[in-house]
N, C-alpha and C positions, 0 to 999 in steps of 0.2 A: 822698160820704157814707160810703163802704164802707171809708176809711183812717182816719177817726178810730176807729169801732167796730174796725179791726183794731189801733190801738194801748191802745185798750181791752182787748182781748183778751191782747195780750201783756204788760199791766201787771198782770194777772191772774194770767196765767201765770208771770211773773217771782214771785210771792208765793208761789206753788206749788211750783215747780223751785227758782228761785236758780240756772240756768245762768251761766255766766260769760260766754257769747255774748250771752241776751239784751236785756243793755242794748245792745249795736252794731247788734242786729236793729233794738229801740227809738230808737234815733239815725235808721236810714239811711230807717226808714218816716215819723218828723216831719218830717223835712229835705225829703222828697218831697212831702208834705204842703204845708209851709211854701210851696215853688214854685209848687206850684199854686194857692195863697191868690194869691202875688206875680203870675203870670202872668192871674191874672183883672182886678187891675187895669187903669181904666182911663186914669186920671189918671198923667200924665209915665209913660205905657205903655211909651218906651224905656228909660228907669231903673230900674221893676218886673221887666223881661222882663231886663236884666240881672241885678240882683238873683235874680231866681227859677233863673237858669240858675245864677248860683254855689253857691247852695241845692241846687240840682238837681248840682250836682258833688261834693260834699259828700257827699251821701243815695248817691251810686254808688261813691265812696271808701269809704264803710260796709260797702254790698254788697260789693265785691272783698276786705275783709279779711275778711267774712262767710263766703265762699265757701272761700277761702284757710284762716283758720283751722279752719273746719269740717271739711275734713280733713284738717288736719294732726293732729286730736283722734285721728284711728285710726293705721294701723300702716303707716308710709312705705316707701314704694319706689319703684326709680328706672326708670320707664318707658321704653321703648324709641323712638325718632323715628318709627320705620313704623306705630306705631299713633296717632301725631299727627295724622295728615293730617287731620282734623274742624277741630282746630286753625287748623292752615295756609291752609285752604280759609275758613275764617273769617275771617281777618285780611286776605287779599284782597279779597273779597265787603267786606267792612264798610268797609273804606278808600278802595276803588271807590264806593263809597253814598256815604263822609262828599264826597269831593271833588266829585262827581257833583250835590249838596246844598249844596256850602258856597257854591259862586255868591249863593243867595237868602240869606245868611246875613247880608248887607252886614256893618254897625259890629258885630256880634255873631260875627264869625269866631272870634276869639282866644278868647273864653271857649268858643265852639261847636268851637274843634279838639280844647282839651282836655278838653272834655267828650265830644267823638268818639272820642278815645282813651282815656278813662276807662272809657266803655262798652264798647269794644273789648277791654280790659281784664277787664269785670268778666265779661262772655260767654267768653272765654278760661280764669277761674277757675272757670266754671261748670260749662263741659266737662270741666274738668281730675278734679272731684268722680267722673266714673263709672269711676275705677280708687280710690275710697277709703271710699264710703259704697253704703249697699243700692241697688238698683238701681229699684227703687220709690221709694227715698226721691230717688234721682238724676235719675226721670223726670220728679217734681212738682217741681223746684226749677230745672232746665233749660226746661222747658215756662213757667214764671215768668220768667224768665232772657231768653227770646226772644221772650215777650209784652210784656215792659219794649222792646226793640230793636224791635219792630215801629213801637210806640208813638212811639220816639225818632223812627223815622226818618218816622212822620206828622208829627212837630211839627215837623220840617225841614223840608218841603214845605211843612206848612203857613205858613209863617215867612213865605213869598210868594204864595199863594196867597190867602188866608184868605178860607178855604171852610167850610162849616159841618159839610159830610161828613166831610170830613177830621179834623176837633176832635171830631165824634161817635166817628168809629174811634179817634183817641187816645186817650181816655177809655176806651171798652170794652177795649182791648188793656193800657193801664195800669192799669187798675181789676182782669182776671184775672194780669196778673202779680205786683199784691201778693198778692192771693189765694193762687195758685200756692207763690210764694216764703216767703211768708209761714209757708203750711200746710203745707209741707215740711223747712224750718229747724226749725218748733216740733215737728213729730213726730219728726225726730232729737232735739232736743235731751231730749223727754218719755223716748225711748227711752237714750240715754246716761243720765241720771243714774236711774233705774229699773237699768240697769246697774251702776252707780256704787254702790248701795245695795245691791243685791246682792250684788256681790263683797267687799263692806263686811264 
């Protein structure tokens, strides 16, 4: 219930700002949205749960240019490899999960690798944000960032499983990473163009 009222909120907010982000913010919270509609069915339940996963690839493609161009909005520079290791140590860890996970995946591998790497991806761009925006604003949008990854890596498990604990934890951990993501995207973007008007 908590993603329609947040794209409510940002159709709002869109009227107010007119950021040039937030329609991709708009796009990547439907599309997740939309999955979650798809993954409730339960009629030809392999065709919906494919469908909702390419939905669901979509809605994280949004996020990584989200992340991406978010800070590319401030003032670039070119980081050093030894403060990467957060990085590094992420892409391990997560590639270890997807293989680890992809056994239960059966006929759903392919669209489930690259959506393994999608997410891998968008968690990488997420990191990447705490050398270009406020550190407050980096804490709330990372904390979102690995509430979506927690989530992901429940609805993997759950894939073979299907246990009802499991689908409860997905739901709470994806329901505070819109939150999270969400309310931390909109308060950069509130504070740039208040900027923007400023130096106007």
């Amino acid at each position: 219930m908590i993603v329609p009222i947040l794209i409510g909120i940002i159709l709002i907010k869109f009227k107010n700002l007119e950021h040039p982000l937030i329609p991709l913010l708009l796009v990547a919270t439907f599309f997740s949205f939309m999955g979650d509609l798809l993954f409730i069915v339960t009629v030809e339940e392999s065709l919906f749960k494919l469908l909702g996963l390419c939905t669901f690839i979509v809605s994280k493609v949004a996020y990584v240019m989200l992340y991406f161009l978010s800070s590319k909005n401030t003032r670039f520079h070119i980081v050093s490899w030894n403060k990467r290791w957060p990085e590094i140590i992420t892409i391990f860890i997560l590639l270890g999960a997807f293989f680890y996970f992809s056994k239960s995946l059966g006929d759903f591998f392919l669209p489930g690798l690259i959506y393994g790497m999608v997410s891998v991806l968008a968690v990488l761009m997420a990191l990447n944000r705490r050398f270009y925006v406020s550190r407050n604003n980096y804490s709330m949008v990372i904390r979102g960032a690995l509430f979506f990854l927690v989530s992901d890596i429940f609805m993997g498990m759950n894939f073979s499983l299907k246990d009802g604990l499991w689908e409860g934890l997905t739901l709470v951990f994806y329901v505070m990473g819109h939150w999270f993501v969400t309310y931390g995207l909109m308060e950069q973007f509130t504070e740039e163009v208040k900027e923007e008007k400023t130096n106007f």
